[in-house]
C-alpha positions in Angstrom: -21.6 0.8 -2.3 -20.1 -0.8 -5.0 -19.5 -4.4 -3.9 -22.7 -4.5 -2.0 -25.3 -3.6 -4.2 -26.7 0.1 -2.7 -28.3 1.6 -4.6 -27.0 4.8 -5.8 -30.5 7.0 -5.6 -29.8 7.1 -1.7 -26.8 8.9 -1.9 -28.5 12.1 -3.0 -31.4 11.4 -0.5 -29.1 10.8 2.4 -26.2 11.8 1.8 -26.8 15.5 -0.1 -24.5 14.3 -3.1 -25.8 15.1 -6.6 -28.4 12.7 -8.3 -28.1 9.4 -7.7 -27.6 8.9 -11.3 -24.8 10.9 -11.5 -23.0 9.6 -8.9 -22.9 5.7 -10.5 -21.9 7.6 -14.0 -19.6 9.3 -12.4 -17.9 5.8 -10.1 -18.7 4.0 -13.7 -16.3 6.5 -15.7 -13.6 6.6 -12.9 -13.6 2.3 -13.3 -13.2 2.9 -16.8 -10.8 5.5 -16.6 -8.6 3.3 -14.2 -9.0 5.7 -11.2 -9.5 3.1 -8.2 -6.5 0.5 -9.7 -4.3 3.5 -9.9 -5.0 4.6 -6.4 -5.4 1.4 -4.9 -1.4 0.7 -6.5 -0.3 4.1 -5.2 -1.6 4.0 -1.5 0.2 0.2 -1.8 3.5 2.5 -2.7 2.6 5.0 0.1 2.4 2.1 2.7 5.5 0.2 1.4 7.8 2.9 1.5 6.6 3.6 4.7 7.2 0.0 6.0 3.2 -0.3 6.6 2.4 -3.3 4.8 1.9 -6.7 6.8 1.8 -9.3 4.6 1.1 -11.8 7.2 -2.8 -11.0 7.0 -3.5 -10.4 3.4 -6.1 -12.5 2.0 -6.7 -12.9 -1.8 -10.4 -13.1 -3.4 -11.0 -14.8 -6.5 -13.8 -12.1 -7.4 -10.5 -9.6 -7.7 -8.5 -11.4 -9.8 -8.9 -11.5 -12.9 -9.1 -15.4 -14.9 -6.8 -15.2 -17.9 -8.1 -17.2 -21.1 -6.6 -20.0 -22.3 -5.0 -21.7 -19.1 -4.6 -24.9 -17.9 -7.1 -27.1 -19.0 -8.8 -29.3 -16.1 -8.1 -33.0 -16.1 -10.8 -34.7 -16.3 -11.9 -37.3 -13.2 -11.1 -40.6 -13.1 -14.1 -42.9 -12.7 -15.0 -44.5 -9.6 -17.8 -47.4 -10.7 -16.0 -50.6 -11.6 -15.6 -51.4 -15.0 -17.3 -54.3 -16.8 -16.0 -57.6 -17.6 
């Protein structure tokens, strides 16, 4: 629901959850709050301590990690037309 758009007003209608309203206030507050970073770094814990975590197929997405301000610079290209004489 939250990275693809659905909109919350189904929930109640197919779902039988509280208003549809309510349940985005309710995912917006727990974002703010920190509730899905602080679960998603103790079910990583869980599954390391258990020796459940396979590195070999994780994957990275730039739209989950966050750009810090104020690094490297990019270099500007190099022309490719020939220069006058």
């Amino acid at each position: 629901m939250l990275c693809t758009a659905f909109p919350p007003e189904f929930l109640s209608q197919e779902l039988s959850f509280s208003s549809g309203m309510t349940c985005w206030r309710r995912l917006r507050d727990w974002q703010q709050a920190g509730v899905w970073d602080r679960l998603h770094q103790l079910l990583l814990a869980e599954l390391y301590v258990g020796d459940q975590l396979d590195w070999s197929k994780a994957v990275i997405d730039s739209s989950h990690v966050r750009v810090l301000k104020g690094g490297p610079k990019p270099v500007r290209a190099q022309p490719t037309a020939p220069k006058r004489a």
